[in-house]
C-alpha positions in Angstrom: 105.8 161.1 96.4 107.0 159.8 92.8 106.2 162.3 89.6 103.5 159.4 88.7 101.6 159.8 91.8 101.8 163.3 91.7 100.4 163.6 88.5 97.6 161.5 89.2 96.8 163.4 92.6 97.2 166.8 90.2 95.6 166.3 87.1 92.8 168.8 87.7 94.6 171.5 89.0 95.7 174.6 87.2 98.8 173.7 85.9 99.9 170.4 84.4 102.9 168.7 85.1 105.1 170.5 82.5 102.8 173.7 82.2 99.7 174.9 82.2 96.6 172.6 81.6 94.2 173.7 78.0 91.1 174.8 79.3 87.8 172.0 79.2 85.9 172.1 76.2 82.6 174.4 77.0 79.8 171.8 75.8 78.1 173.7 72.4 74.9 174.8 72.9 72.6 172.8 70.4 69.2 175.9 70.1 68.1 173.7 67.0 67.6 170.1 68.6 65.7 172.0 71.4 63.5 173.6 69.3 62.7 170.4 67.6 62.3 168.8 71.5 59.9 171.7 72.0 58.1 171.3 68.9 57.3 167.5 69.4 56.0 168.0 72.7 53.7 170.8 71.2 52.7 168.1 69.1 52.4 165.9 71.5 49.9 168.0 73.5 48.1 168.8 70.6 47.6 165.2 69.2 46.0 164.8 72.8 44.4 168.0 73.2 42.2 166.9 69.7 41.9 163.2 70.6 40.3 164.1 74.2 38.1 166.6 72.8 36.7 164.7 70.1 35.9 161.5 72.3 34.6 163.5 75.8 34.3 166.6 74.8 36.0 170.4 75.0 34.6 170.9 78.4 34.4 168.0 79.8 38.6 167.4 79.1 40.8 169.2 82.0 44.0 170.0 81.2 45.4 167.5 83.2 44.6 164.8 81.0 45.7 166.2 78.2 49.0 166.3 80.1 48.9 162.6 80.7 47.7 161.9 77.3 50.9 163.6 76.1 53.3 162.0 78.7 54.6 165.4 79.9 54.0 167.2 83.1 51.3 169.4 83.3 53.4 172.4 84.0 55.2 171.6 80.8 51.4 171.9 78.9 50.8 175.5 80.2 54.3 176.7 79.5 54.3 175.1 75.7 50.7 176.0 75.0 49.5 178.5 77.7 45.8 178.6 78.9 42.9 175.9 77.6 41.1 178.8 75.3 44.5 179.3 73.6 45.1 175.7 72.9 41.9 175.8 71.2 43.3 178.1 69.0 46.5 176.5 68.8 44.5 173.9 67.4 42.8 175.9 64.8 45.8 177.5 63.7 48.0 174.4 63.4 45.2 172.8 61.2 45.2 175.7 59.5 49.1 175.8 58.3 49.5 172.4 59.2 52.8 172.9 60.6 52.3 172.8 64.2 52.3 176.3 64.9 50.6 179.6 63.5 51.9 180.7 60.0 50.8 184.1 58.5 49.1 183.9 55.6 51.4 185.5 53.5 54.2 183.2 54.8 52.5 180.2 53.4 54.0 178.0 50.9 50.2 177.5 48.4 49.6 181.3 49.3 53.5 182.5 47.9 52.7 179.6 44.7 49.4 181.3 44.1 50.5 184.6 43.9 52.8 183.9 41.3 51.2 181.8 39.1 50.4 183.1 35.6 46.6 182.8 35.2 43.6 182.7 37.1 42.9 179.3 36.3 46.0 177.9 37.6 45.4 180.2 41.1 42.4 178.6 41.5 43.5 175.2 41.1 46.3 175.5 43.9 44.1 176.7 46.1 41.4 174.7 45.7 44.1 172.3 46.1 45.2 173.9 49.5 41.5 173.7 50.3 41.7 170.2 50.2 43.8 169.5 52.6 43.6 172.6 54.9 39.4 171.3 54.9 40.4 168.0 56.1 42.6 169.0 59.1 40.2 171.9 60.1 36.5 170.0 59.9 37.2 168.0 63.0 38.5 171.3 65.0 35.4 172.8 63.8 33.2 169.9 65.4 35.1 170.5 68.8 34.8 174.1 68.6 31.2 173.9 67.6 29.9 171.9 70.3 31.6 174.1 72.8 30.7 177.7 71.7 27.4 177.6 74.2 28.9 177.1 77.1 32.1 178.7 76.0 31.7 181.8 74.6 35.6 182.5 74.4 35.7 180.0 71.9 32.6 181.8 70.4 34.6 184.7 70.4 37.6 182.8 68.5 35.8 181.4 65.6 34.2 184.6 64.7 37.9 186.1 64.6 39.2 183.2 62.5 36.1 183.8 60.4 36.7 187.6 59.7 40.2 186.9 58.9 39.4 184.1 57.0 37.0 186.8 54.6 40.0 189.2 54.6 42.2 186.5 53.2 39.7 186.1 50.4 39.4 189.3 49.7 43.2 189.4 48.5 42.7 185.9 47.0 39.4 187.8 44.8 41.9 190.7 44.3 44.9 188.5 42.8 42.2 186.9 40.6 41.2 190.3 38.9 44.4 191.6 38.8 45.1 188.6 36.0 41.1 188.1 35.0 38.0 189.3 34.0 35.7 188.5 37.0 32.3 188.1 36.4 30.9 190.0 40.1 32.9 192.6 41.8 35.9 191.7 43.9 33.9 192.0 47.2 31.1 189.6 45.9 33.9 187.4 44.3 35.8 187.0 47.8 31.8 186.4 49.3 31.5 183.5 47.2 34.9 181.9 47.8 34.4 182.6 51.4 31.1 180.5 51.6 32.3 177.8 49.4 35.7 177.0 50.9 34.0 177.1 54.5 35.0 173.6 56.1 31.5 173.4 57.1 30.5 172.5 53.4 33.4 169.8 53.7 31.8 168.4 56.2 28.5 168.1 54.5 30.0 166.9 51.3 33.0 164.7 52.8 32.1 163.5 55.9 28.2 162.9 55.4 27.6 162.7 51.9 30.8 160.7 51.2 32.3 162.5 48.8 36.3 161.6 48.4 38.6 164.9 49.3 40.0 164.7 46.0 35.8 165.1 44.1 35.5 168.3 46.5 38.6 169.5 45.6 37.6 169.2 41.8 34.3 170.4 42.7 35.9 173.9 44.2 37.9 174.7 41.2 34.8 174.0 39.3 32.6 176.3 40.9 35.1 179.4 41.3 35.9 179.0 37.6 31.9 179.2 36.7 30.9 182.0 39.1 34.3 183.8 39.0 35.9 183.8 35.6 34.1 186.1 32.6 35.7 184.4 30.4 
């Protein structure tokens, strides 16, 4: 056998033909692409998820068509987005942040903008602002949830806890505001008020039946929490 053929025959073995061989190249693992691959198909599933549910209805949609909605396997739904009650909050949440996913409160870009502004009227601005567009993604959610509380009283269960958490949040909003203001009611009544008004149910009255544009409600929220808030 010449040298040639041997170093064909060879070239996978330990040693090379004038020493030892560099070990392969270990592929690198890439953890950010799959976390993008795992957050499109969440997306995916929820883009589905709220399509299906809007046009047959929550109960009426079985997970499996979600799953062919989304293209993926329905194996693949459960493991991104678990059971059919906790996609429903899924949904809620990611209209909520509007990311996807859950975000803390505290962890949110308006919340961290509103906290440091200066004045109260500028807080209320961004967040009537925020309002805006967190109204917009979260009316149609409400709609499916709505319609399905009677015969679902898990997602019953759900709203109420978004709800409560929802009157905690403005509680610190009402507390940020007199820690920079004058208010004109006590904090509790204060984060009442804003509570009520910045329900998405109201957006949907105003918006989506009484044809206001997003951008008069969002004028009309700063308004209002100005008049009943602010002393001054």
């Amino acid at each position: 056998m010449s040298g040639l053929q041997y170093l064909s025959e060879h070239a996978s073995d330990e040693y090379c033909y004038h020493g030892p061989c560099a070990p392969p190249v270990k592929r690198r693992y890439n953890a950010s692409r799959r976390r993008q691959a795992a957050a499109n198909t969440r997306a995916a599933i929820l883009d589905a998820a709220q399509a299906l549910f809007a046009s047959h209805g929550y109960a009426a949609t079985p997970m499996a068509a979600i799953a062919e909605r989304a293209g993926v396997a329905l194996d693949t739904v459960y493991a991104s987005v678990g059971r059919k009650s906790q996609l429903a909050r899924l949904l809620i949440e990611a209209a909520i942040s509007g990311t996807g996913r859950a975000v803390p409160a505290a962890e949110r870009d308006y919340v961290q903008a509103i906290q440091a502004a200066p004045d109260a009227s500028t807080k209320i601005a961004l967040y009537a602002s925020a309002m805006r567009m967190i109204a917009a993604r979260l009316a149609p959610v409400l709609g499916i949830i709505q319609q399905a509380t009677a015969g679902e009283p898990e997602l019953g269960a759900l709203w109420r806890e978004i709800s409560d958490r929802r009157a905690a949040n403005m509680r610190r909003f009402a507390a940020d505001l007199a820690a920079v203001a004058a208010l004109r009611v006590d904090i509790d009544e204060a984060a009442d008020i804003v509570w009520a008004t910045n329900a998405p149910e109201l957006y949907q009255l105003l918006v989506e039946q009484r044809g206001w544009s997003p951008e008069r409600y969002e004028r009309f929220l700063a308004d209002t929490w100005r008049r009943l808030l602010l002393a001054g």
